[in-house]
N, C-alpha and C positions, 0 to 999 in steps of 0.2 A: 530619799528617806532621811537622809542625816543633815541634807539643809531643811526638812520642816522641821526634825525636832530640837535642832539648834534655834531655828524661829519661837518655836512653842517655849523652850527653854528661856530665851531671849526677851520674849512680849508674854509669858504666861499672865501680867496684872493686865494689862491690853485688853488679853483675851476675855478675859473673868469681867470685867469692865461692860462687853461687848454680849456678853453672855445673859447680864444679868437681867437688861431691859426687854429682851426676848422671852427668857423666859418668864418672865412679870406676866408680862401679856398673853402668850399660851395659856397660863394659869388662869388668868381672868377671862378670858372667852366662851368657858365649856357656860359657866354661870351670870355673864353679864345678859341684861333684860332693857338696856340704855342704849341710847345712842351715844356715840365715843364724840365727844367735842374735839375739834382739827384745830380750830384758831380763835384765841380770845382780843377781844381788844382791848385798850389801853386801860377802861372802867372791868376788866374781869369778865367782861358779859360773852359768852360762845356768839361770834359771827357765824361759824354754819358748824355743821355735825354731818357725819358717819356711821354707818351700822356699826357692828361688831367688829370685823375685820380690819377696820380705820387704827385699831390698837396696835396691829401687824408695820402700818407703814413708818413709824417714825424710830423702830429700831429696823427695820431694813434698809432706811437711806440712811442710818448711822452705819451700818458694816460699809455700803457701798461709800460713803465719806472717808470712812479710816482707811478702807483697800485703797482707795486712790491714794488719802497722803501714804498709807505705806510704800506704796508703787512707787512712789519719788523721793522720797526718804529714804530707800533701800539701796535704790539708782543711783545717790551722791553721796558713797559708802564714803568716798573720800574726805567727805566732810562729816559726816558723822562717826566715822570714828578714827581714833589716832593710831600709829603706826605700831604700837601694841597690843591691836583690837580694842583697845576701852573706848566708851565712848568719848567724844567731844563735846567742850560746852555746848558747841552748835547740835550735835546730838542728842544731850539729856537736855537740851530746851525744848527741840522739838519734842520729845517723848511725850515731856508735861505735857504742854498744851495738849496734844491726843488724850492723853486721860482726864485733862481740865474738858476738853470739848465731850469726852464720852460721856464724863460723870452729870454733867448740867443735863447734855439730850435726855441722858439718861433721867434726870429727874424729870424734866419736862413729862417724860413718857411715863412715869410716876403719878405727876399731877393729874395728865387725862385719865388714869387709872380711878385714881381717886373720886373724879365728878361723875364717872362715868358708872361707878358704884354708889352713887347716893350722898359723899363726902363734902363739905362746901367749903374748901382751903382757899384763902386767899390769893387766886392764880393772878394776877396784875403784879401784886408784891410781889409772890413768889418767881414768877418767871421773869421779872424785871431785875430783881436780885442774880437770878442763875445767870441772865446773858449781859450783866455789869463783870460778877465773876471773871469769867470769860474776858473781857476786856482788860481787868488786873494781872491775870496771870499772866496774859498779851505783854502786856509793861514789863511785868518782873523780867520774863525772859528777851524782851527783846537787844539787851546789850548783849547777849549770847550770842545771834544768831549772826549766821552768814548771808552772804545773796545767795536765792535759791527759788524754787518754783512752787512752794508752796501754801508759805505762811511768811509774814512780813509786809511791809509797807512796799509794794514790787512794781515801781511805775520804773517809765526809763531814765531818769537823773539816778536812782537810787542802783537801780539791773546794773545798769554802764562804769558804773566807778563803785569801788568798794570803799574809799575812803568817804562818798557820800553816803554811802548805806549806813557808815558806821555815827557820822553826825545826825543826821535822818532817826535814826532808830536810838540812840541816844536820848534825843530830847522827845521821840515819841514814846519812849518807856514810862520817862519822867512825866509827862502827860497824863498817861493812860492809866497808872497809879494811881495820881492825884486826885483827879477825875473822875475815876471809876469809887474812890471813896468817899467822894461829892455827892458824885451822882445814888451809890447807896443810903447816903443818908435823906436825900430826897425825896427816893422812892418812898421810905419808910414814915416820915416827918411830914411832906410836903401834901397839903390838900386833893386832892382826885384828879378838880378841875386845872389845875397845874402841871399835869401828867404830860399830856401831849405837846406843850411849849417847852417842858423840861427834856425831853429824849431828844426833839428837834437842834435842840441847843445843843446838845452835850454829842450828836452826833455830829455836826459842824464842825467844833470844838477840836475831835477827832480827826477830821479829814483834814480841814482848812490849815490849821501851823503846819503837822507836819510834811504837809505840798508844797507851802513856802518855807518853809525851812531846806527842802531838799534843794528849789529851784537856786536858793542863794549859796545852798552849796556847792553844787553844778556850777553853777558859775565863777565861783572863785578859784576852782581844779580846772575851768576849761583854760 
């Protein structure tokens, strides 16, 4: 009883975070008369739809996402927190991103609320905004973080040496920053038909330095 309510005490904004997309959806179910849209593409338009129930899945694989990073985040106490129990940068970086990741599903799970009741919100901007987000905050923290199994750039040059992890994620911070403020202002500015060349690009962008960055790091520690 007193490691949950140390936990609860601990993650209470977590929790509340976690709480709030479920209950959205309970609330909207007794009265929705729509079908719940699952997945929009890149012009905003619903690829396929869901009864009523479809509101329920995308805050249940958000609890089951956070329990997971919690499960391994909890497991490398050692890194998350310092020898005073406070947390460590590599700690309160992980934190963020879980509330950066719950708050955007969260809104995602928002959005479908919204069409799903009649509302017609810009879901291409908006959900391309929430998962750019997500990308920025990726950056700010990644000078924080340590090797670890959850979150980070986790190929084997980066696992195997700590001092490549920290060049690696260094100049993938600086990246994902840059870019993710690129890329928002594209979303917003940039014509429709430009949509799907510009995510192609910018996920590229994403993958491709920071793999050769690490490979050249790797190699000059081997």
């Amino acid at each position: 009883m007193k490691t949950v309510l140390r936990f609860c005490r601990e993650e209470w904004a977590q929790l509340i975070l976690l709480l709030f997309p479920m209950a959205a959806a309970l609330a909207t179910l007794p009265s929705l008369s729509r079908p719940v849209p699952m997945q929009w593409g890149l012009d905003g338009r619903v690829n396929w739809s869901a009864p009523a129930w479809g509101l329920l899945i995308l805050p249940a694989a958000l609890w089951l996402i956070i329990a997971l990073v919690l499960f391994f985040e909890y497991r490398d106490s050692s890194q998350r927190l310092a020898a005073d129990g406070t947390l460590t940068p590599h700690g309160r970086a992980t934190r963020l991103m879980r509330w950066v990741v719950t708050g955007v599903i969260g809104g995602i799970g928002l959005l479908q609320i919204a069409v799903a009741t009649g509302h017609s919100p810009d879901v291409a901007k908006a959900v391309g905004a929430l998962v750019t987000v997500v990308v920025i905050a990726a950056g700010f923290v990644f000078r924080s973080l340590k090797p670890n199994r959850y979150v980070g750039i986790r190929v084997g040059w980066t696992m195997n040496n700590e001092k490549v992890w920290s060049v690696t994620h260094d100049f993938a911070g600086r990246l994902y920053m840059i870019s993710g403020l690129a890329m928002l202002a594209g979303i917003f500015f940039l014509p429709v038909r430009w949509q799907p060349a510009l995510w192609v690009t910018w996920i590229l962008l994403l993958i491709v330095p920071p793999l050769v960055v690490a490979g050249r790091a790797a190699r000059k520690v081997a």
